[in-house]
N, C-alpha and C positions, 0 to 999 in steps of 0.2 A: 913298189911300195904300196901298200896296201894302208886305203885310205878310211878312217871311219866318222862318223858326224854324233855330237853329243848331244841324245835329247832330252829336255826337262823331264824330271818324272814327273807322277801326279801329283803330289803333294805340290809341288812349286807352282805346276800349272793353276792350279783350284784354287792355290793363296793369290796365283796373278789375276786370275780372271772376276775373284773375288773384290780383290781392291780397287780394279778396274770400273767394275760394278757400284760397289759402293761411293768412290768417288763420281761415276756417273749420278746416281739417286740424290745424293749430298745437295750436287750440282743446282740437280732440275725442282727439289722438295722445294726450296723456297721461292718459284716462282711460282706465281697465278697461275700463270697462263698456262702452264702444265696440267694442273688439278688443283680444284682446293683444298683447304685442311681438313674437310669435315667436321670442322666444330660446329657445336651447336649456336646458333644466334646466342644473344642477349636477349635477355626477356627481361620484362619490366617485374619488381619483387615489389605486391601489394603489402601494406602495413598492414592489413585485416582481409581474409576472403570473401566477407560481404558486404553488404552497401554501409554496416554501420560495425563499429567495432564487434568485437567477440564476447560476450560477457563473461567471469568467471567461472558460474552456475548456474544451471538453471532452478526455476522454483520447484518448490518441492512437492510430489505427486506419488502419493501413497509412500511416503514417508522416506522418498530418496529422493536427492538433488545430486543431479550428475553433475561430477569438475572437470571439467574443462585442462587437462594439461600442456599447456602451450609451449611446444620447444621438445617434448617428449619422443620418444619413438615407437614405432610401425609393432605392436604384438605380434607375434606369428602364430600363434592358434589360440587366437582371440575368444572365440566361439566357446574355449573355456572358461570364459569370466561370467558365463550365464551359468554355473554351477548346476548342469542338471546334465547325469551320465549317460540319458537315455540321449539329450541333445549330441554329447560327443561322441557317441557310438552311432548315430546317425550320420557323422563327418567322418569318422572314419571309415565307415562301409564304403561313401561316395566316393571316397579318395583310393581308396583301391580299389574297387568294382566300375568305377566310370571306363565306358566307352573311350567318349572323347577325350578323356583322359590319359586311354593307352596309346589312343593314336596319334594324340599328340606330340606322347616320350618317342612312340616308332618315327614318327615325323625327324624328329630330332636327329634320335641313332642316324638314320640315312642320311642329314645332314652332315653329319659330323665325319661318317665316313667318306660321305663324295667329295669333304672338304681336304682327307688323309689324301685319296687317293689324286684329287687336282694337285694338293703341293709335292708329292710325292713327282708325279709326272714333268712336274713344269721348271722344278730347282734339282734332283738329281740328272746322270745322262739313262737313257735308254738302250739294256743291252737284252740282243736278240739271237740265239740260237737259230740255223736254220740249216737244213741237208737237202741234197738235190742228186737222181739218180734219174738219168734218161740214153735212150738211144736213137739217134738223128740219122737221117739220109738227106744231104745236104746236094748241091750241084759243084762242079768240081771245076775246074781251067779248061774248056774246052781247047781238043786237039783236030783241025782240020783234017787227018788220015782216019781219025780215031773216032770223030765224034765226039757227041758232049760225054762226058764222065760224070758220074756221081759218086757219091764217098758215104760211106757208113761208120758210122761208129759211135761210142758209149763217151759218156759224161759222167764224172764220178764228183760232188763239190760238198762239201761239207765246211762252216763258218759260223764265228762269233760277228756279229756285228753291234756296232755302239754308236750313238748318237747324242749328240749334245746342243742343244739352242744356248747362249749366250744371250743372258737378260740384260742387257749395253740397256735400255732407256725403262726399264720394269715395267714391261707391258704383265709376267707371268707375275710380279710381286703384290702389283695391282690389284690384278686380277684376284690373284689369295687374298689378298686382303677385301676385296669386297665379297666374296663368298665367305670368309668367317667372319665378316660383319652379318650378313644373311643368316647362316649360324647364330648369331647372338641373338637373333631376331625370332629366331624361332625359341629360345631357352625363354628369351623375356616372355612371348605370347603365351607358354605353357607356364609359364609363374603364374601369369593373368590368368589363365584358364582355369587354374590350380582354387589360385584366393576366388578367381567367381564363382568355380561350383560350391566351395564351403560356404558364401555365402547366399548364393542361391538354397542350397538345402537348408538354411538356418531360417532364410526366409520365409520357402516353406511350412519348414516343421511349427514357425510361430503364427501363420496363415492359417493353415490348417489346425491347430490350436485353439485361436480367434475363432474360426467360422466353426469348430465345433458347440461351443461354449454359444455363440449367438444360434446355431440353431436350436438347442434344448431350450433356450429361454425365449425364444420367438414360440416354442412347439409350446411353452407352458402359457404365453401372449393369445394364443391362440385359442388356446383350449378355453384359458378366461373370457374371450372375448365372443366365444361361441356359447357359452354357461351367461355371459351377457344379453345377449342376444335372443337363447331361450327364456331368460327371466322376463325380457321387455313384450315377448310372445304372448306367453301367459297374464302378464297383466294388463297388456292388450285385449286378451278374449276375456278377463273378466271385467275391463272396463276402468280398469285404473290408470291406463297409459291412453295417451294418444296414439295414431297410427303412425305419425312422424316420428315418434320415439322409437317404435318398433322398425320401422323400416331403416331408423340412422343406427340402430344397433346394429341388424343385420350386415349394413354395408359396410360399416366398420370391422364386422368379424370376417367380411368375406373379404375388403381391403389386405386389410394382417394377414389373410390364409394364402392370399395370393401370393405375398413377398416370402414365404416359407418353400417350395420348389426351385424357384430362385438361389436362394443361397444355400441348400439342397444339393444345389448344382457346381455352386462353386466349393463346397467344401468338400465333394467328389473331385471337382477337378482337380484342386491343391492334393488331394489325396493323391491322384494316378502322378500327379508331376514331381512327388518325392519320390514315388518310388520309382520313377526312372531315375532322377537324378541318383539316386544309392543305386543304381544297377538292377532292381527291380523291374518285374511286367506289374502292371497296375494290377492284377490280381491279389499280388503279396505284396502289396500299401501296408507299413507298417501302422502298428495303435498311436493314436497321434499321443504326443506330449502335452500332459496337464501345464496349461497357461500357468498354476500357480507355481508349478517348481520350476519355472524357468526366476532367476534372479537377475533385475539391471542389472549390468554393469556399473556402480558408480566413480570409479573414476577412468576416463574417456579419454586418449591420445589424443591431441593434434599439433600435428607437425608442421613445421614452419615453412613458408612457401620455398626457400629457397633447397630446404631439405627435400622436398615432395618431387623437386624436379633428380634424385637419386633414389627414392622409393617405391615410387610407379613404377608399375612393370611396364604399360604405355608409352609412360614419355620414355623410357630409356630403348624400347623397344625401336620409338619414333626417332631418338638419339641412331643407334648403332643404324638402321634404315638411312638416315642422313650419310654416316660415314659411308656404308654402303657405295650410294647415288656419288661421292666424291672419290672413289674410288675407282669405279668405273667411268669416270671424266679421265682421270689419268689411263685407264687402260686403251681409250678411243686415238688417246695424244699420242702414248706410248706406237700404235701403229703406223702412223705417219711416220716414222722415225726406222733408220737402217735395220737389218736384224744379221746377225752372226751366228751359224750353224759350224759345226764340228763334227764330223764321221768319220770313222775307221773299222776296218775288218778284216780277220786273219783267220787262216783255216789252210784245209786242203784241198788239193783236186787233181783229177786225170783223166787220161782214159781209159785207165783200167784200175781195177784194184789194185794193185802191186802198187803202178804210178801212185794213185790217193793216197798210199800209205806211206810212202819214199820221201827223203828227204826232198826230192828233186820236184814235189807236188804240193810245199807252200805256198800258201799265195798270200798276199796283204791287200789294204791301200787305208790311203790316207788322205783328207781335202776336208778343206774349209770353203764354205760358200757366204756371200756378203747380199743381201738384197736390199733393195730401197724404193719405194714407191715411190712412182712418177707420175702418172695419169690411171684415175680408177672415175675417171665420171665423175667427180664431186663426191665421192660415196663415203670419202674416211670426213672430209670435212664437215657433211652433214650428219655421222654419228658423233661425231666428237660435239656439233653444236644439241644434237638431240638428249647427249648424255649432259651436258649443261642444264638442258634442259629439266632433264628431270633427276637433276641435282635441286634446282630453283625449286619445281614441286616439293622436293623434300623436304626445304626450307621454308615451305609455307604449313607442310603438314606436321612439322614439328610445330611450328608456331600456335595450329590450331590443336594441337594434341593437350599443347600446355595449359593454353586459355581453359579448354573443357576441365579439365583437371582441379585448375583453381574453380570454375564454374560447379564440380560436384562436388567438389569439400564447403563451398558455402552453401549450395540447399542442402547439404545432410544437415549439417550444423543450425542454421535455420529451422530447419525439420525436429530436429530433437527440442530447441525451446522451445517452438510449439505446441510439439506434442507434451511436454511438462504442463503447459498452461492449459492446454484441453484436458488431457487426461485430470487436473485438478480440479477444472471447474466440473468437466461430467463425475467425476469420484464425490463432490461435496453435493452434486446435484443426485445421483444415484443416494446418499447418506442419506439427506434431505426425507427423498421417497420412502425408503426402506422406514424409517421411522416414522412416518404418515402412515405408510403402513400394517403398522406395528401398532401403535393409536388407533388405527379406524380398526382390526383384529383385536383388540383389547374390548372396544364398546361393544364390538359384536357380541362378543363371549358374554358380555354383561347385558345384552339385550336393549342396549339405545343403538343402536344400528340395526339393517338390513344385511342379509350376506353380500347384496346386491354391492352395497357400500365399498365392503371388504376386500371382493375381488377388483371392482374400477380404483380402489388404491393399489391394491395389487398389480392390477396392469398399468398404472403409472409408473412402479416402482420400474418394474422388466424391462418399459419403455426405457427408463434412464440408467437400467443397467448394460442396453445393447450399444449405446451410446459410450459407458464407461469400457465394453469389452473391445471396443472397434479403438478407442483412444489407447489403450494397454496395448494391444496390437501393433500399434503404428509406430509407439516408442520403442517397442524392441528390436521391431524392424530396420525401424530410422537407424537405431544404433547399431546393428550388426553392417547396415551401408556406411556408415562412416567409419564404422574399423576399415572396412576392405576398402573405402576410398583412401585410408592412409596409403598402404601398398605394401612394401617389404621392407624389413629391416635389410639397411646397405650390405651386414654382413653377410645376406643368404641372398640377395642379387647379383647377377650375372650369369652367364652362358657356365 
């Protein structure tokens, strides 16, 4: 009688080993002491980001009061609401020409693929082609009449083999899971990367903007103040001035000429630092953008604390980083725990070709092997208590991720009211001048003044227009850091 044995196919095996699995995972997810859940803490949700409430508006400075929209959400190419096309063709060069920009999506791709290829490895089996062709001279049964013998002959082996681990405690599930948390981590920092350099370039192009604009009126300060200096000369050698007057002119023209290389310097430098951010060598520094066609923004997001912790590319970066570090806690537990391996292989062999090729040159096998750790030195216990470890880190660096977060939505916000109230007081102070002026140019023309008069109104006026251009400066800037402190709108976050 001829006996035969029925064995599951694979479909039944995969559904068994599956549910075996899953009811394992079930089992151990709700205990601590496994891993934690990776949630993020609880964070405290302030009623206001700064020390005193938010005000609706701020005052109003050159003829806009920016609103404040509280509850609002995240623009995603913000840098439009300044209405000047040379500014958005400046973001978008950066945005496709940056460096760090490419390297960062390359960064990515390679995550994303070593994330294919770990789960691919660790939840499918492994199967392996492999052939073997040799000829051995081996020692034989020695015969006491005969001597020792030796034996010659060929090996013919040709095989599939396949291999399977069984995730029984999901050490390999784990594991995926805290390398595509990793992965997420990297999507989030290239969002961040993404909204900084748009704002950096915006920065820029209104920096270099600003220090254009103050140094032509510092060069015209200057020149007044040396045409000062020559008048007090001259009335000195004829007698009409004292020498203290001549000499306080001088030093005041040579004071003002000093501060002019200076900012010279920085308005070169904001120069070379755009055009690397647009992909640029500082050579090809694009013409900066006239201050007056960039336009405020006046109505201004902010989003509510509890929303900002979904908006930031940071905290969620610092979020999925968390899950990460709880993930790898369960993969450290996970090895302390049995593991279950499955192999098999079938093919032919012989010792000659004919044999390899013959029914009578199958070969198989099949085995299951069970391990479990028993003494390793303390080595699994102290990574499991390490990866605890810095799980706990993780839980602090979320915590400080978030604090900072709320920390730079309240000085932008602070920073824009002030700058309304500076920029209004240096804008009525610069009017002020400009119409002093205009007045002391007026008696000129009519001969009850001196030029002398003319130009020290005039370099009063300069004085309190470099003051109004540094305040115009600061509000645009301020405002283009509070858009990108908001972050991203929910729908275009994530990996």
């Amino acid at each position: 009688m001829k006996r035969t044995m029925m064995l599951p196919n694979t479909k039944t095996l995969r559904a068994a080993v599956g549910l075996c699995q899953a009811a394992t995972l079930a089992a151990l997810a709700g205990c601590s002491w496994f891993a934690p859940s990776g949630a993020p803490p609880a964070m405290p949700t302030p009623a206001h980001y700064g020390t005193v409430p938010q005000v609706a508006q701020t005052v109003a400075a050159h003829g806009v009061a920016q609103q404040f929209e509280v509850g609002a959400q995240p623009v995603p190419d913000w840098w439009k609401q300044y209405r000047s096309p040379a500014l958005d063709a400046l973001v978008d060069e950066g945005l496709r020409n940056s460096p760090t920009l490419a390297a960062a999506e390359h960064s990515l791709t390679a995550a994303r693929e070593q994330l294919h290829a770990q789960v691919g490895g660790s939840l499918l089996p492994t199967i392996d082609a492999g052939g073997q062709a040799a000829r051995q001279r081996a020692l034989g049964v020695p015969i006491p009449k005969l001597g020792a013998q030796t034996l010659l002959y060929d090996t013919f082996v040709g095989q599939l083999q396949a291999h399977y681990t069984i995730d029984l405690f999901g050490a390999a599930h784990f594991a995926n899971r805290a390398l595509e948390k990793r992965v997420d981590v990297e999507a989030f920092q290239l969002d961040s990367a993404r909204r900084a350099l748009a704002a950096n370039i915006v920065v820029a192009a209104i920096t270099s903007a600003a220090l254009h604009e103050q140094v032509d009126t510092t060069t015209r300060a200057v020149a007044l103040a040396n045409a000062q200096a020559h008048d007090a000369e001259r009335r000195y050698a004829l007698g009409a001035a004292a020498r203290a007057d001549q000499l306080g002119a001088q030093q005041s023209a040579a004071s003002l000429a000093a501060t002019l290389p200076a900012l010279r310097q920085q308005w070169q430098s904001a120069r070379h630092a755009l055009a690397v951010l647009i992909g640029r060598t500082p050579d090809q520094a694009p013409d900066d953008v006239a201050l007056a066609d960039l336009h405020l923004p006046e109505q201004v997001p902010v989003v509510v604390p509890s929303d900002l912790l979904r908006s930031r590319p940071d905290i969620r970066a610092a979020d999925a980083t968390l899950a990460a570090a709880a993930a790898e806690v369960g993969v450290a537990t996970a090895q302390m725990f049995p593991q279950l391996s499955l192999s098999a292989s079938m093919g032919q062999g012989g010792f000659s070709w004919p044999m390899l090729l013959s029914g009578a040159g199958a070969i198989w096998s099949a085995g299951a092997s069970l391990s479990q750790p028993l003494f390793h030195g303390g080595a699994l216990l102290a990574q499991r208590r390490a990866a605890n470890a810095n799980y706990d880190a993780a839980v602090e660096q979320y915590k400080q991720t978030v604090l900072a977060a709320f920390q730079n939505v309240a000085d932008t916000l602070a920073s824009l009211d002030n700058d309304a109230q500076a920029l209004d007081a240096s804008s009525r102070a610069a009017l002020a001048a400009q119409g002093a002026f205009d007045d002391a140019s007026a008696r000129v023309r009519l001969g009850a003044l001196p030029p002398s008069a003319a130009r020290a109104s005039e370099l009063q006026y300069r004085n309190a227009r470099l003051d109004e251009i540094r305040a115009t400066g600061a509000r645009l800037t301020d405002t283009a850091r509070l858009f990108q402190a908001m972050g991203t709108p929910p729908a275009q976050t994530g990996a």
